[in-house]
C-alpha positions in Angstrom: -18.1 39.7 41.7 -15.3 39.5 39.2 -15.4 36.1 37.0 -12.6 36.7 34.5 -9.9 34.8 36.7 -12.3 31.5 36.8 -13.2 32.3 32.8 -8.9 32.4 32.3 -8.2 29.2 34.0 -11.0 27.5 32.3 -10.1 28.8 28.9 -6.3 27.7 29.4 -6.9 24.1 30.5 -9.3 23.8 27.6 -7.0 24.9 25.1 -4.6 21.8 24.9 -7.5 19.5 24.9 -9.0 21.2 21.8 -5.6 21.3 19.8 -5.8 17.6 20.6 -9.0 17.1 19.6 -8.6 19.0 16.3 -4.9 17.1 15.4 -7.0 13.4 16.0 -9.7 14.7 13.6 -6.9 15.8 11.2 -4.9 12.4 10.9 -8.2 10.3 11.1 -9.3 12.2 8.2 -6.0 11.5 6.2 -5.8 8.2 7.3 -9.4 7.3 5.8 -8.5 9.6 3.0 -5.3 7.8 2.0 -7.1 4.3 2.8 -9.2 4.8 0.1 -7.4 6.0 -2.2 -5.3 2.6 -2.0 -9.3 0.6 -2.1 -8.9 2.8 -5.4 -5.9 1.7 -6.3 -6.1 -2.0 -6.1 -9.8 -1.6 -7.4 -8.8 -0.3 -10.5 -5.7 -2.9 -10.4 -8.0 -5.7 -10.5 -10.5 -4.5 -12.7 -7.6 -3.6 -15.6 -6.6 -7.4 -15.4 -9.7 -9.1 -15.0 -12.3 -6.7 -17.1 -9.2 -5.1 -19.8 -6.8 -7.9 -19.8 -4.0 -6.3 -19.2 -0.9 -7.7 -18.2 0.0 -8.1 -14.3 3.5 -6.8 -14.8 2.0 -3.7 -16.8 -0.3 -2.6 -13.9 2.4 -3.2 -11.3 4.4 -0.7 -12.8 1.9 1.8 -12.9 1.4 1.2 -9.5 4.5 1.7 -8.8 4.6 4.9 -10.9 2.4 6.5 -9.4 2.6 5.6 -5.8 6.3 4.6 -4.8 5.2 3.9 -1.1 2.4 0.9 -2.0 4.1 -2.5 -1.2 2.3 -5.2 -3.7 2.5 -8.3 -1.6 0.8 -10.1 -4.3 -1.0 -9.8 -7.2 -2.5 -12.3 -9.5 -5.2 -13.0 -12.1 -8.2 -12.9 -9.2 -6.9 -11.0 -6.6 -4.1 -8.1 -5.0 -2.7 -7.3 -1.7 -1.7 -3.9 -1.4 0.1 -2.3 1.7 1.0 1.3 2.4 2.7 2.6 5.5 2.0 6.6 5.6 3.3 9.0 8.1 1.0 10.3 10.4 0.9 14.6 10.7 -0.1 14.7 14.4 0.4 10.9 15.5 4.1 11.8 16.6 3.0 13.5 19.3 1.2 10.4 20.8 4.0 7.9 19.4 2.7 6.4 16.1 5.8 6.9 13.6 3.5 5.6 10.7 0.3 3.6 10.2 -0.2 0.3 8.0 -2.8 0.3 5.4 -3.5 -2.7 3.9 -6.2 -4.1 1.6 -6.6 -7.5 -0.2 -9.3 -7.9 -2.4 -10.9 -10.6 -4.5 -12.6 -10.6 -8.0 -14.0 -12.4 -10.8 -17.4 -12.7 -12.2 -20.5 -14.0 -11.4 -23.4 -14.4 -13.1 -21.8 -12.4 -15.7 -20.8 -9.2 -13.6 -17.7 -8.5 -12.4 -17.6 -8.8 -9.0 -14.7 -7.3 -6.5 -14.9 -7.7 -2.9 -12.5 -7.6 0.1 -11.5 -10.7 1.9 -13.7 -11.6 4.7 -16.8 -9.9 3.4 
């Protein structure tokens, strides 16, 4: 008996689903890779203003330097809000037009350590 027909068929149908399989791996990859690189970001944010006492308007520029896309939504002497809206590479396909990072986190110090941590944690 001749199975190449069945082998074909099978082969065809299967192709989409791994393309689509490979472009969800691809943008969840970029979107945990751009997510934290803004953790990053606001990380070294805080730390610059609470550890180095630098000034908040100095750090927001460089911020804004380096990344034009990040949205401070606030930023004071304990704490940042950062947003990012990135574009997704396959998420067209499927109807996302971007995805909304966001991070807030907190920071001071304890006990004598400086301690950053995300709200809600």
């Amino acid at each position: 008996m001749n199975n190449k027909g069945q082998t074909l068929v099978l082969f065809v149908v299967l192709i989409p689903l791994m393309l689509a399989l490979f472009a969800f791996v691809i943008d969840s990859a970029y979107i945990v890779r751009k997510d934290t690189e803004l953790e990053g970001i606001a990380t070294s944010s805080l730390k610059s203003v609470i550890k180095d006492n630098k000034s908040i308007s100095e750090v927001k520029q460089v911020i804004k330097k380096n990344d034009n896309n990040i949205e401070i939504i606030s930023f004071d002497d304990s704490s940042i809000h950062l947003k990012n809206k990135i574009n997704p590479i396959f998420g067209k396909v499927v109807g996302y037009d971007k995805y909304n990072l966001e991070v807030e986190l907190y920071g001071g110090y304890e006990n004598g350590k400086l301690i950053i941590e995300e709200k809600g944690k």
